[in-house]
Structure formats: structure tokens, C-alpha cells
SEGU-676373 format. One record per residue (C-alpha): residue in three letters; x, y, z. Coordinates in steps of 0.02 Angstrom, whole numbers, padded with zeros to 5 digits, always signed. Example, Ala and Ser with C-alpha at 12.3 -4.5 7.8 and 13.67 -1.06 7.14 Angstrom:
% residues 2
ALA+00615-00225+00390;SER+00684-00053+00357;
***
This chain:
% residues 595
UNK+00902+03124+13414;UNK+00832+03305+13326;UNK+00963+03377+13431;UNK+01117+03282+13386;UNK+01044+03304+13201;UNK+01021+03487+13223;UNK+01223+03497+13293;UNK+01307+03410+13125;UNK+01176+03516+13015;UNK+01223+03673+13081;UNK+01436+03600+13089;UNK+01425+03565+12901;UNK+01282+03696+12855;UNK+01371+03858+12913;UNK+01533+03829+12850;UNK+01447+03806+12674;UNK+01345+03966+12722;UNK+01504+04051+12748;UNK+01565+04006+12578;UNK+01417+04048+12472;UNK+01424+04221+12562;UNK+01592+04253+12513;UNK+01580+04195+12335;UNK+01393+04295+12309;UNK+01482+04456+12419;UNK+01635+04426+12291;UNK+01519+04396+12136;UNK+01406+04563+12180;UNK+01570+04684+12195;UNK+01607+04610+12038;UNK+01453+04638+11970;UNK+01452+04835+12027;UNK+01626+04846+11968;UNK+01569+04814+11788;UNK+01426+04932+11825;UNK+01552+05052+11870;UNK+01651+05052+11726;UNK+01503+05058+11612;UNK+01442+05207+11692;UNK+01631+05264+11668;UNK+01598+05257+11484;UNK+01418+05328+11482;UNK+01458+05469+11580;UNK+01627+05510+11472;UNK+01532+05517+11332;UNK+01413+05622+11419;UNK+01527+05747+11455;UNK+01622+05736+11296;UNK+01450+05771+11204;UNK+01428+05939+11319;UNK+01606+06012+11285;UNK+01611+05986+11120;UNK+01414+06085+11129;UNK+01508+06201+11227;UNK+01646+06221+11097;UNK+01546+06229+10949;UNK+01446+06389+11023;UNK+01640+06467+11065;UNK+01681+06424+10903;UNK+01533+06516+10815;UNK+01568+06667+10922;UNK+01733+06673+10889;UNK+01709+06684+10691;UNK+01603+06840+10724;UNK+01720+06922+10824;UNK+01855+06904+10695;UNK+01753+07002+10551;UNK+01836+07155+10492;UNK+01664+07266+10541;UNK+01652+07428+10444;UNK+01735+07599+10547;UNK+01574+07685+10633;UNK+01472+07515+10583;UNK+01303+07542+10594;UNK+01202+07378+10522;UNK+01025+07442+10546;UNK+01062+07588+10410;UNK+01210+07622+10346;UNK+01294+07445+10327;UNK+01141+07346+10281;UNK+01226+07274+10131;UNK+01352+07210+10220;UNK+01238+07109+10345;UNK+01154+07051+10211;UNK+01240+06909+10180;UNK+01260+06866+10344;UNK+01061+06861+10415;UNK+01031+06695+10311;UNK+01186+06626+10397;UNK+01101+06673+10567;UNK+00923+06593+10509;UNK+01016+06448+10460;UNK+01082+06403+10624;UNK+00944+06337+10709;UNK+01041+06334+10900;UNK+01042+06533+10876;UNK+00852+06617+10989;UNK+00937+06806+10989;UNK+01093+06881+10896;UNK+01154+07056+10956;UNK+01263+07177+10918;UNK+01286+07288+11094;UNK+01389+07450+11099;UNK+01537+07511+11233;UNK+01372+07584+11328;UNK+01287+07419+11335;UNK+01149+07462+11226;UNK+01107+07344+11085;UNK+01128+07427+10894;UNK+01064+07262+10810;UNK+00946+07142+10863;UNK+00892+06980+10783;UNK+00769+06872+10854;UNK+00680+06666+10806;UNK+00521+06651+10756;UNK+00531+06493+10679;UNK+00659+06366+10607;UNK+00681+06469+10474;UNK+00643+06659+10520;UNK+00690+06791+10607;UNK+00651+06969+10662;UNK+00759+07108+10662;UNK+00734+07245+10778;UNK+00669+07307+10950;UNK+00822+07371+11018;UNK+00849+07361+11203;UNK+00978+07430+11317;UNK+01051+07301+11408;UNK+01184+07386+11533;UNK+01141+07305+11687;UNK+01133+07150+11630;UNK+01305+07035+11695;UNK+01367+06939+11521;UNK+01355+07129+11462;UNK+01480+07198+11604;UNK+01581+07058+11611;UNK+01577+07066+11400;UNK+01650+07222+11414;UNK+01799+07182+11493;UNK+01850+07060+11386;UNK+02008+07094+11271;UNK+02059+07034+11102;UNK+02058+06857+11090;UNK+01953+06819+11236;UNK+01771+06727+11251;UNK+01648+06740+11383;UNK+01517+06620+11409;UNK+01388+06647+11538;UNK+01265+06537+11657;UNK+01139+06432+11601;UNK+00974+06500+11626;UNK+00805+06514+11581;UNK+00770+06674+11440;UNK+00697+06826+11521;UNK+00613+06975+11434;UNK+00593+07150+11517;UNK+00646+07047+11692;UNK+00526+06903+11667;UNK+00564+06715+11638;UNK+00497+06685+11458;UNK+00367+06562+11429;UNK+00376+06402+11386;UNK+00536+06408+11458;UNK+00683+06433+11366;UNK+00855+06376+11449;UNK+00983+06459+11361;UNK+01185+06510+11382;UNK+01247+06675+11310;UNK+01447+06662+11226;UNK+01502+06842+11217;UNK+01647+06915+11133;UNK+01701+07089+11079;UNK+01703+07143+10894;UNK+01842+07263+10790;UNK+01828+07366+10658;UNK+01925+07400+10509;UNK+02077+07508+10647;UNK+02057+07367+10754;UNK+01970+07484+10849;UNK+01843+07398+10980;UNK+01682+07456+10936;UNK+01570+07329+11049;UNK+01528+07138+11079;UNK+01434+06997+10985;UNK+01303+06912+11114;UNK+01225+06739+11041;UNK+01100+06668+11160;UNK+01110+06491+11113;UNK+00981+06383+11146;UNK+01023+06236+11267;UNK+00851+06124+11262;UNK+00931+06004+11122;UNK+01074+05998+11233;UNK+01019+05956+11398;UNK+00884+05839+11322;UNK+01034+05756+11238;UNK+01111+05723+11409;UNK+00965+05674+11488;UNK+00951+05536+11368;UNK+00955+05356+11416;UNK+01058+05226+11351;UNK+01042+05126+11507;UNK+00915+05167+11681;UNK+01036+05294+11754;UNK+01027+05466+11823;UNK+01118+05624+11779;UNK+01124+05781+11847;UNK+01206+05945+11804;UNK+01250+06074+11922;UNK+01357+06234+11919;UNK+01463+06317+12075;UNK+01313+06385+12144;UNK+01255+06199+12191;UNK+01118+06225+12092;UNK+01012+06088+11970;UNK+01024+06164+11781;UNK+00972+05996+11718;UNK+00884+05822+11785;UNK+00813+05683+11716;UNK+00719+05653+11851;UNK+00633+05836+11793;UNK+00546+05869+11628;UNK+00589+06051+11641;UNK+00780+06104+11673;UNK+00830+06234+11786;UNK+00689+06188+11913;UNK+00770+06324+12038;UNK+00742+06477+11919;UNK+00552+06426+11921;UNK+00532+06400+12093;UNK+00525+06190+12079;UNK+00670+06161+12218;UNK+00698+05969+12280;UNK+00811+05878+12354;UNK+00868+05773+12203;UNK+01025+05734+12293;UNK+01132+05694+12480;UNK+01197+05871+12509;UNK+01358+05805+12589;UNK+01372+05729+12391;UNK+01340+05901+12313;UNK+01477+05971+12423;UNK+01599+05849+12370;UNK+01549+05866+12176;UNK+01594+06043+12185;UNK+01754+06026+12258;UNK+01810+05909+12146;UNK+01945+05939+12007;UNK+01962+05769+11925;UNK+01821+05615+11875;UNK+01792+05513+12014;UNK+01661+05370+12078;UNK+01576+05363+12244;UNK+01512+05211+12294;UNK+01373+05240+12459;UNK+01220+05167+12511;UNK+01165+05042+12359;UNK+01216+05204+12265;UNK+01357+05248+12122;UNK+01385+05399+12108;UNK+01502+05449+11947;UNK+01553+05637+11964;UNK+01653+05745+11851;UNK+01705+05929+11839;UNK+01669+06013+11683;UNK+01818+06171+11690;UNK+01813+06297+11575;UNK+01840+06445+11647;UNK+02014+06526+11616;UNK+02075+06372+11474;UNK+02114+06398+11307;UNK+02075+06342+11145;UNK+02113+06368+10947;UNK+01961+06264+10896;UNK+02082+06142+10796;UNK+02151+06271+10692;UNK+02346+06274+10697;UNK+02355+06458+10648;UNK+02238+06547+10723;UNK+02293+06634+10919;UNK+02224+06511+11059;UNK+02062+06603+11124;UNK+02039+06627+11338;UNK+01898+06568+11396;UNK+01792+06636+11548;UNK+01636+06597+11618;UNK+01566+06651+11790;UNK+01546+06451+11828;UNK+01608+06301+11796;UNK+01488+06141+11786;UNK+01474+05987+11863;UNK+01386+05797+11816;UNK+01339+05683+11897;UNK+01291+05514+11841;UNK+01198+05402+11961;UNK+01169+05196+11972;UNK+01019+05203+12073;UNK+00992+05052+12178;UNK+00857+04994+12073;UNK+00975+04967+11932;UNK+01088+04881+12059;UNK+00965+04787+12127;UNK+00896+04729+11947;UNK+01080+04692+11911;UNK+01117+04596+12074;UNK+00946+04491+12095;UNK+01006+04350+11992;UNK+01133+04327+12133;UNK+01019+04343+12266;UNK+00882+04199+12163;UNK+01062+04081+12134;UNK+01112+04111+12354;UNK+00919+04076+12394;UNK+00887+03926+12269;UNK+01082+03831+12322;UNK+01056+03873+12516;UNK+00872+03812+12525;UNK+00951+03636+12393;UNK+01074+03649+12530;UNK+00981+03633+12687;UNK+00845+03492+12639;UNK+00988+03410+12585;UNK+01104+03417+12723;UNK+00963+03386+12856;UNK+00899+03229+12753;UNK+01099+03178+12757;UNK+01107+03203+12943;UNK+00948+03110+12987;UNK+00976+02980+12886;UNK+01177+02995+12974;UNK+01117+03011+13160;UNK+00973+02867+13127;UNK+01104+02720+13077;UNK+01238+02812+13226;UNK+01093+02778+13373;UNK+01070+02598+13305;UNK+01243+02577+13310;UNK+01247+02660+13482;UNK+01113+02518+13537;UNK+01203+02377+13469;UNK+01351+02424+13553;UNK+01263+02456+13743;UNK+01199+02288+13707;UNK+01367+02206+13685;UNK+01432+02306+13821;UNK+01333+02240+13934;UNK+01344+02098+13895;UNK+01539+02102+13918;UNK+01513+02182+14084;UNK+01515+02024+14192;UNK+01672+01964+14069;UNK+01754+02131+14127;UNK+01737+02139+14296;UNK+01803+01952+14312;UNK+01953+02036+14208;UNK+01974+02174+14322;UNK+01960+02059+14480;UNK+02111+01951+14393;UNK+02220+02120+14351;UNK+02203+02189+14542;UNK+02262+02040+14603;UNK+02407+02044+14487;UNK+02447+02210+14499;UNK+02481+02169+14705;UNK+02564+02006+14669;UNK+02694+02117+14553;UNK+02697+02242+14687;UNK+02736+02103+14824;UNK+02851+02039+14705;UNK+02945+02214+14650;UNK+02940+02253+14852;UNK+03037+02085+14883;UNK+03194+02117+14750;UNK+03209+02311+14826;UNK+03239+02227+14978;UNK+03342+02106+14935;UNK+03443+02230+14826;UNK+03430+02344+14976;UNK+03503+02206+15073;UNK+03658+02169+14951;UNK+03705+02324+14950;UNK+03709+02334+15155;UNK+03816+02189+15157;UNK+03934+02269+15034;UNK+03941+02443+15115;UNK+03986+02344+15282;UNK+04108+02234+15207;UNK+04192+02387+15093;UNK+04169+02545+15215;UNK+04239+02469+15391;UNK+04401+02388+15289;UNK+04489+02567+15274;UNK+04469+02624+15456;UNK+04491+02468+15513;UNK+04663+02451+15413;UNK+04695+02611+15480;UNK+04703+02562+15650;UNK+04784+02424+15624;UNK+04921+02505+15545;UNK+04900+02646+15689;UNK+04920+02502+15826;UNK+05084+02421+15748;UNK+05146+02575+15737;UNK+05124+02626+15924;UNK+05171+02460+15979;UNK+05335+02470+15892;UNK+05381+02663+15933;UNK+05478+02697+16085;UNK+05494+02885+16033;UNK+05361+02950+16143;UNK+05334+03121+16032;UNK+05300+03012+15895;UNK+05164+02931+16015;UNK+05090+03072+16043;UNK+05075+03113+15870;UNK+04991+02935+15834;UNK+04875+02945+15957;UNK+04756+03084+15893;UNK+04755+02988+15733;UNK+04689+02836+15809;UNK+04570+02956+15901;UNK+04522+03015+15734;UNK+04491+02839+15659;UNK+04385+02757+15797;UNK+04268+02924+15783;UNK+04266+02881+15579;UNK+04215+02699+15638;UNK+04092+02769+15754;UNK+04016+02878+15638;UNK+04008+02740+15507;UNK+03936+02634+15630;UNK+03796+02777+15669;UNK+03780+02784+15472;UNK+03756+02607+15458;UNK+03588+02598+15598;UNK+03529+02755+15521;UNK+03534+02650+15334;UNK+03449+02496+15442;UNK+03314+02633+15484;UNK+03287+02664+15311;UNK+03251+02492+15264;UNK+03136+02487+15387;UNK+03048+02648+15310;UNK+03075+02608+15153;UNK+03127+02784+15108;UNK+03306+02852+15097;UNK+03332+03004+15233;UNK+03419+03172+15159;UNK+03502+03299+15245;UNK+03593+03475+15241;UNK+03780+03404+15203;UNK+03959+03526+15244;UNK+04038+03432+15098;UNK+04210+03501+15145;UNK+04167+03440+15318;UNK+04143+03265+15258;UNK+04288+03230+15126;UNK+04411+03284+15277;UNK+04310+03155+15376;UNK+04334+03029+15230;UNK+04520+03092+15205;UNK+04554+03049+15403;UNK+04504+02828+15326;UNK+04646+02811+15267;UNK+04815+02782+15299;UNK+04893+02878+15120;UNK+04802+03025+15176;UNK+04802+03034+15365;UNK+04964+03062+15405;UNK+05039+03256+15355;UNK+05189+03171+15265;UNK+05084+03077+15141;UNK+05133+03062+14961;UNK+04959+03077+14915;UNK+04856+03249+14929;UNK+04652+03268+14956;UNK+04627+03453+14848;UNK+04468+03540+14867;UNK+04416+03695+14783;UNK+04211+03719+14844;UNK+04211+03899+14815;UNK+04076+03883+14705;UNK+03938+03789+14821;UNK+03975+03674+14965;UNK+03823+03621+15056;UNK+03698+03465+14989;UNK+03556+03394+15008;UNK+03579+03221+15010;UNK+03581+03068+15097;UNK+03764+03078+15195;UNK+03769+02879+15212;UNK+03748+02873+15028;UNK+03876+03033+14965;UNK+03985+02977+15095;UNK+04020+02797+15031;UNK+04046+02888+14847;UNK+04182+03001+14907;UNK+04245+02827+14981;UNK+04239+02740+14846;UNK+04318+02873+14736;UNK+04465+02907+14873;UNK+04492+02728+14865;UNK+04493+02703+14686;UNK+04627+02891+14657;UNK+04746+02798+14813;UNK+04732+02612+14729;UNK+04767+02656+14553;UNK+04914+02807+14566;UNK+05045+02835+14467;UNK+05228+02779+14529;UNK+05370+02936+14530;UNK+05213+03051+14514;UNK+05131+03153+14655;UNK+04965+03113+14673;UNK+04826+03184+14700;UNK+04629+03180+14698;UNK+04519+03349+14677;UNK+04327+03398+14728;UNK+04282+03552+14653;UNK+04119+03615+14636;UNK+04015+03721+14493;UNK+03847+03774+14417;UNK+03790+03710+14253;UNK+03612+03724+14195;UNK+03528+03780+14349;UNK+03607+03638+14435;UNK+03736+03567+14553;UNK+03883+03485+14480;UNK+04047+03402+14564;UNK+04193+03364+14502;UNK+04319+03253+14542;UNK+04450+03245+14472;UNK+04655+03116+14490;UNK+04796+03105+14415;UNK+04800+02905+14422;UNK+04832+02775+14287;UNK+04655+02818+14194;UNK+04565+02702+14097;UNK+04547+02666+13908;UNK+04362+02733+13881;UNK+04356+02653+13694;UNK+04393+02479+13742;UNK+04290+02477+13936;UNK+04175+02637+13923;UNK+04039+02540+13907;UNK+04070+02433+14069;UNK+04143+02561+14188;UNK+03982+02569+14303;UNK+03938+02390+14281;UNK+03930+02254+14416;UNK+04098+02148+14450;UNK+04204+02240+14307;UNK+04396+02281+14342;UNK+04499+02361+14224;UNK+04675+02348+14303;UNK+04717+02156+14304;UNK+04874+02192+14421;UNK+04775+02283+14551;UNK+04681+02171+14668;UNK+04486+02232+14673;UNK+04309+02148+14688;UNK+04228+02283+14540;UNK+04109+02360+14658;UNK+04154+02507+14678;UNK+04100+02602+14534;UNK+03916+02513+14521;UNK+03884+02554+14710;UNK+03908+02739+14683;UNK+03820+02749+14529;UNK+03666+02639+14612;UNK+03690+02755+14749;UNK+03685+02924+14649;UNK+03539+02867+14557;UNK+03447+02812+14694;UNK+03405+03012+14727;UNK+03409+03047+14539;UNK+03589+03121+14541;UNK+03685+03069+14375;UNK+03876+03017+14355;UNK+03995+03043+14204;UNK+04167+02997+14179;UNK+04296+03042+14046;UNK+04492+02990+14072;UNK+04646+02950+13973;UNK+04775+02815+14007;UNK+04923+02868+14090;UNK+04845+03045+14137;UNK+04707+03019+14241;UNK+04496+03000+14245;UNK+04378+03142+14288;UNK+04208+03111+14352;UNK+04066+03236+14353;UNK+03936+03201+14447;UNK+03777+03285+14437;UNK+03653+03327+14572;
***
């Protein structure tokens, strides 16, 4: 029984398994989709948040660069008063750590450095000519801004500490001429910035790295630029990092219980006015562009997703206790059923076999009984063929005898005699035909043969007296091109072409030649024969139902028994061969009989 109940609970339990896999699958893409487009938004903002940084510190730059500086400007000592005004502007702005004036030689002629939030010291010039923002400063022209890698501060070569991430904008400066006299270099400092980023609205991951692959910023790391102080890890897939810096437009990556939103950060060679609608649009270039990355970790999945995984658990387990109560409960009233049922049966057994005694004998009392009217239709139909198929040759003769009794012509004898010759072999054959068709009632079977049908209908043609004679006004046309062998019972397909013969001589035309035609064709993979006269005909809407019937004549001045027809269709049908007949009055009747 704990099998059959095990084979309907698994028959109604998986299908519903299959289900609730499809709808929590469906419900859980869902579920990261949303995910998805929230990170979308987070890291958009993100990004926004560190151009805009980015163009605020361009922005600041670029107002220094467009001061008319004094000719020979020298703001340690000569021009003093004029940078007056302008140190409480640099104390002010809190993001500024160093602000420099360097010469065409790369060595700085003003220095400025934080103290505090509100403080700075001027001073302690250093030559900074190696140094890349400076060479690459350099070559800048008018109206062009360069800002340089994130990186940690140095001093005389080594990293500052704490550590200090900060990005230098450089720009050259003019004087009065418009005479380039040397750059403006603001190191910025970055800390607000990257903590900024870092910062998070929901539990996801960002990273920021420039062309070099290299982590500037984490938030998996307190400190940012981990590679600068020798704090490497492998914070992410490398085949990911590849692909981040290769790409030119925001895209998601979806991998391994992973999300993975990344999105180039180009500034290198674009322009911008800094919303001003006057001023000339500034070039921008940077040794690197920057890249973020904003990760769903699969904790933040999972917390997401484990609602669906409690609902799949709690229905499925509600599922199977029920289902497996439902099936014992099922199986247990099915086996008492099943026991009820044995019990009847047997006891119906003895009823059945009684039954079954009663139907065998039955069965051979039908048999006996369907035996009896073959035979006795078997027998009918050998009195007819007697009766029908001698009277032609037999008239024949006849005729044949008269005739030579009469003649005194003895060419004309001769002539007569082969035809008798021919007749009495037709009655011989016949007669051979007939014990053959006494056989088969004996055998109960009907014997077929290979059949020379053009052989037979000039046997048949040599019956009777219209045809026999080369003078007759009634022609035997065959046109067998197509097939003309058969396997069939002769006996049988001889009596047709008989019958048909007969019928084509007994109902022609007067003041017409007539004729009957056998020609044979394919249809449909099978053997067909037509035959075809040019007789009376018959009037198919008033006797096409009767044609083939039993004792049915359709010419009332034509002596006839009504035979004819019925014994060749009996006879066709007897080895599954089909006939057809269409014909019009006063044109003739074709019959196509199928094999």
C-alpha cells in the first residue's frame, strides 16, 4: 500500500514542486531586479557626487588662472599687497592642504601650507621639477586644466603621516601681457570625498579604481589608497577589474550571488565652462580616468531573498503532510474497494464461466450456421453459372450445325468447321472451369491464377455467334497496353467478361455499329478495367440504385432473367475487386471495374 501511496504523492507532489520553483525562481529575479535598479540610483548619485567634487576643484583652479598677475610677479616681496587679499580666501577654503605658485623652471615662488581649519603657513619653498603634475603642468596652454592622480601626500619623497589622499588641479597663470609666467598647483584634499562615497545608505560595496587597476578607495578599507602603503588585497575577481576598465558606458554585471554596478568616470580630454555661458569652455586632462564600482554582495541578496526561501520551505513542507495524508487516506478507501470487488468477482466466477460455456457453443452454432448459407449461396450460384455459361456455346453450335447441314458450298464448310472446332474447345474449357469451381467448394477457398486477359476475351469472343464469325456487325475492341496480366480466379473473371459480352450484344443499338471495349489503366496504385459499349444505356437516376441487385431488368422488351449484373458483382467482390458503372440512354454504359 506505502508504495502505491508513495506513486500518487510524488504524481501530484512534483508537478506542484515544479510550480513553486518557477514562481520563487520568477519572484527572486524579480526581487534582484529591484535590487538592481536601486543600486542604479545609489551608484548614480555616487558618481554624480564625485564629478561635481571633481568640478568644483576645476572650477577653483580655473578662477586663479584667470587673475590678471602683476608683470615680473613676485608675491613673497614685491606683490605682497596684492596677495593680501587673497590668503584669507585660501584659509577659508577648508578642501585647500597646499597652494603654490611654481615658475617655467618648476620651482615653487609661493608656498602656502594648513595648519588648521583656519591657518596657514607661508613659506618653505621647494623645487619641484621632477615631479609629473609639474611637467605635465607645463605643457598646458591657455584655457586648459590638469588634474592629476589620486594619491597619498608625500614630503621630501615620503608618504606623509596620517595619511593624506589628495589630487593636485593644475593650471598655468598670465600676467598683465598675457605673458605665461608659471602654474597654480592646489592639492586638494580628497578624505571628505572618498569618505562621502564610502558612505552607506544601504549594505553595499563601492570601490574606486583608476587605469592602473588600482584601489584609491574601499569601504571595505578604513584607509584609501591601500596600494601606496603597501596594504594590497584582492578586494575584487580580476577578470571583473579587467572588464571595469574597458568599459565606456554604466553597466550591471550580474555573477555568482553578486551585482556588480560599474561605471566609467571620463574626464580626460572633455570640456567644460563651469555653467557660465561666457566664459571659453576649459580642456580638461588628467593622466587617468576613474572607475566605480558598486557591489550587492550576496549577503544583501541573501537578506533580500530569504523571505522567499522561509515562504518555498513553509508551502512545500504544508504541501507534503498534506498531500501524503490525502493519498493515504485515497489509497486506504481504493484497497477496500479493490477487496470488495475480488470478492464479487469471485463470486461471479462460476456465473461466468457458465456464460462463457453458453457463448462457445453459440459462437460454433453461428459458425455451422454461416458455413451452411456460403454453401448454399455457393451452390446457387453453380447452378446459375451452368445454366447461363453453357447457353452461348451451346447456341453457337447449334447455329454452327444448321448451318453446315444446310451448306452445300464446301469452302463455306470449311470455313464453319474451325468455328465449331473453336466452340467445343470453349465448352471444354468451361467444362474444365466448372470441376475446377466444384474443387473449390470442396476447399472452401477460391483458386487464383496468372490470367493473359487478351488471351481470354478472344476465348470469350469465340461464345458467340455476333462475334465469331469475321463478318459480324458487332466488334470485341481491346486496348491492354497499359497492363494485361491478372491475378484472379479465371472461372470467376471469365463469367464477368461473359456476362458483360452478353449484356453489349443483347442490348445494341439498331443502324449503329456496335461495339464493346476492354481497356486497361493505373489509378491509385491499382489495377483498373474498363469496359466500355455503345448499347442502349440505362437511366442511372431512375435504376442506379438497382443495377447490381438480384432479379432486376431494365429493358422490358428484351427477354432476361436479371442475373447477370449481381453474379459479376458477387463474383468481383468475392476477391475484394470493386465495380462501377456510369451510362446514358441512347449512348451507352461504361463499367470500371477495380482490382
Amino acid at each position: 500500500m506505502w508504495k502505491r501511496v508513495l506513486k500518487m504523492f510524488l504524481g501530484l507532489y512534483l508537478p506542484l514542486l515544479a510550480l513553486t520553483l518557477y514562481v520563487f525562481y520568477a519572484q527572486k529575479a524579480k526581487q534582484i531586479t529591484e535590487l538592481s535598479e536601486y543600486q542604479k540610483r545609489d551608484a548614480k548619485i555616487k558618481k554624480e557626487y564625485f564629478l561635481e567634487q571633481c568640478n568644483t576643484l576645476l572650477h577653483d583652479t580655473k578662477y586663479w588662472s584667470n587673475l590678471a598677475y602683476p608683470v615680473n610677479f613676485d608675491p613673497m616681496n614685491k606683490h605682497t599687497a596684492f596677495m593680501d587679499r587673497y590668503i584669507e580666501l585660501i584659509k577659508e577654503i577648508t578642501d585647500y592642504d597646499q597652494f603654490r605658485f611654481i615658475d617655467l623652471n618648476g620651482k615653487e615662488f609661493f608656498r602656502a601650507v594648513r595648519n588648521g581649519a583656519d591657518s596657514v603657513t607661508i613659506g618653505n619653498l621647494q623645487n619641484k621639477e621632477n615631479h609629473l603634475y609639474v611637467k605635465e603642468g607645463l605643457a598646458l596652454k591657455k584655457n586648459q586644466l590638469y588634474l592629476s592622480h589620486i594619491s597619498l601626500n608625500r614630503e621630501n619623497g615620503a608618504i606623509e603621516k596620517p595619511h593624506k589622499p589628495v589630487i593636485r588641479a593644475v593650471a598655468p597663470i598670465f600676467d598683465t601681457t598675457e605673458t605665461k609666467i608659471g602654474l597654480v598647483v592646489i592639492n586638494f584634499k580628497m578624505k571628505r570625498v572618498l569618505d562621502q562615497l564610502k558612505n552607506k545608505i544601504a549594505d553595499t560595496e563601492l570601490y574606486l579604481l583608476d587605469e592602473s587597476q588600482r584601489v584609491i578607495s574601499s569601504s571595505l578599507h578604513k584607509e584609501d589608497l591601500p596600494y601606496e602603503s603597501g596594504k594590497v588585497d584582492d578586494l575584487l575577481p580580476k577578470n571583473l577589474i579587467s572588464i571595469a576598465v574597458g568599459i565606456t558606458r554604466d553597466s550591471t554585471i550580474i555573477e555568482k550571488e553578486h551585482i556588480w554596478r560599474l561605471q566609467p568616470i571620463i574626464l580626460n580630454g572633455t570640456s567644460n565652462s563651469f555653467g557660465s555661458a561666457t566664459n571659453i569652455a576649459s580642456e580638461i586632462v588628467t593622466p587617468t580616468n576613474w572607475f566605480m564600482i558598486v557591489e550587492i554582495p550576496p549577503r544583501l541578496i541573501a537578506a533580500n531573498t530569504k523571505p522567499l526561501y522561509d515562504s518555498l520551505i513553509t508551502f512545500n513542507a504544508i504541501s507534503i503532510l498534506s498531500l501524503l495524508t490525502l493519498c493515504y487516506v485515497f489509497q486506504k478507501k481504493k484497497l477496500e474497494k479493490e477487496l470488495f470487488y475480488k470478492e464479487l468477482e469471485s463470486k461471479n466466477i462460476l456465473l461466468t464461466r457458465n456464460k462463457n460455456k453458453l457463448e462457445e457453443n453459440n459462437i460454433k452454432v453461428n459458425k455451422m450456421n454461416s458455413r451452411l448459407e456460403m454453401r448454399n449461396k455457393q451452390l446457387s450460384d453453380f447452378n446459375y453459372l451452368i445454366s447461363h455459361n453453357l447457353r452461348s456455346p451451346v447456341t453457337s453450335m447449334s447455329v454452327i450445325v444448321e448451318m453446315i447441314q444446310k451448306e452445300k458450298n464446301p469452302e463455306i464448310l470449311n470455313q464453319l468447321l474451325p468455328k465449331l472446332d473453336q466452340v467445343a474447345k470453349s465448352i471444354t474449357n468451361l467444362t474444365k472451369d466448372i470441376n475446377e469451381y466444384v474443387s473449390i467448394l470442396d476447399n472452401k477457398e477460391i483458386k487464383q491464377s496468372n490470367i493473359d486477359l487478351a488471351e481470354l476475351i478472344e476465348e470469350v469472343k469465340h461464345e458467340f455467334t455476333e462475334t465469331l464469325l469475321d463478318d459480324s456487325d458487332f466488334n470485341v475492341l481491346v486496348k491492354l497496353d497499359v497492363w494485361n496480366h491478372i491475378t484472379f480466379s479465371k472461372f470467376y473473371l471469365q463469367s464477368v467478361i461473359q456476362n458483360l459480352v452478353s449484356n453489349a450484344i443483347k442490348y445494341k443499338r439498331d443502324n449503329v455499329a456496335s461495339h464493346i471495349e476492354f481497356e486497361s489503366a493505373i489509378e491509385n496504385k491499382h489495377k483498373v478495367l474498363y469496359v466500355r459499349d455503345n448499347g442502349m444505356g440505362l437511366n442511372l437516376e431512375k435504376h442506379g440504385e438497382n443495377v447490381f441487385k438480384l432479379y432486376k431488368r431494365f429493358h422490358r422488351n428484351i427477354s432476361g432473367k436479371g442475373m447477370g449484373l449481381f453474379l459479376i458483382k458477387s463474383q468481383l467482390e468475392a476477391l475484394n475487386a470493386t465495380i462501377t458503372i456510369d451510362s446514358k440512354v441512347g449512348e451507352g454504359t461504361t463499367f470500371k471495374i477495380k482490382f
